[in-house]
N, C-alpha and C positions, 0 to 999 in steps of 0.2 A: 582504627585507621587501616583501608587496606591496601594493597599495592595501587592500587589506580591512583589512590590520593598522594602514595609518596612518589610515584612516577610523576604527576600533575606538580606538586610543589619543588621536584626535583628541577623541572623541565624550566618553570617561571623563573626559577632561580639566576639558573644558567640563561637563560635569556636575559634576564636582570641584570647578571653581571658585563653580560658582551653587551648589553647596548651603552651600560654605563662609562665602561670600558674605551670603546670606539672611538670615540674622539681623541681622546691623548694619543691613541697608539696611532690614528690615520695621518694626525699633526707629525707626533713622531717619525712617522717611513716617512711622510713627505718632504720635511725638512733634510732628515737622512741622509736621502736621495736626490737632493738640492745640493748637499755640500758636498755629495760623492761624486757629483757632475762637474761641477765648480773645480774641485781637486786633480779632477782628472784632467780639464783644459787647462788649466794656469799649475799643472804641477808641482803644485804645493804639497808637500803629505804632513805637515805639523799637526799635532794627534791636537792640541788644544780648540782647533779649528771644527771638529768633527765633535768635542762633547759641549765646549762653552753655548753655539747657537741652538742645540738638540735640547741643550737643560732649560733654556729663555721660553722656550718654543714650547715645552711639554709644561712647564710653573703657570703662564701666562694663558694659555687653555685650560689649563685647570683650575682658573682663579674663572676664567668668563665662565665652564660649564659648570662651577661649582653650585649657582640653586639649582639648575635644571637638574644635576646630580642630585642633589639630595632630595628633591621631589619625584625624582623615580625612587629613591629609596624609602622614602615615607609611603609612597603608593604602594608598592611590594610588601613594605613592613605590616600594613592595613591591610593589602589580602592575606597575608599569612595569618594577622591575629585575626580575622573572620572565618576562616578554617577553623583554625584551633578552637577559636567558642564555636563554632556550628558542628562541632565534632562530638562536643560534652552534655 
């Protein structure tokens, strides 16, 4: 294995992880930044306010992109083991 290949499966990886990634955390800021607007016109600052709708929000996107989740992860998983035997 030489550098090119572990720069190449480094690179997929991380790609891997951000796009899997992206959805909870875009639901996440936007919800955020839903309740920090909200908070800020009805001057509300109750901290329960700020984590109960952020946890609904990130659970509930994580249940809808869970296959699509794991079918990026099974397609990643399959080029990695096609490396690893085309290596041997």
């Amino acid at each position: 294995m030489n550098e090119v290949e572990v720069l190449d499966i480094a690179r997929d990886s991380l790609s891997t992880m951000l796009l899997i990634s992206a959805p909870i955390l875009i639901v996440g800021l936007i919800v955020g930044l839903l309740i920090s607007i909200f908070q800020t016109l009805t001057h509300i600052q109750e901290m329960t306010l700020t984590f109960i709708p952020k946890i609904v929000a990130v659970f509930a996107t994580t249940i809808l992109v869970m296959p699509w989740m794991l079918r990026q992860l099974t397609e990643f998983n399959n080029r990695l083991m096609d490396k690893i035997v085309g290596l041997g």
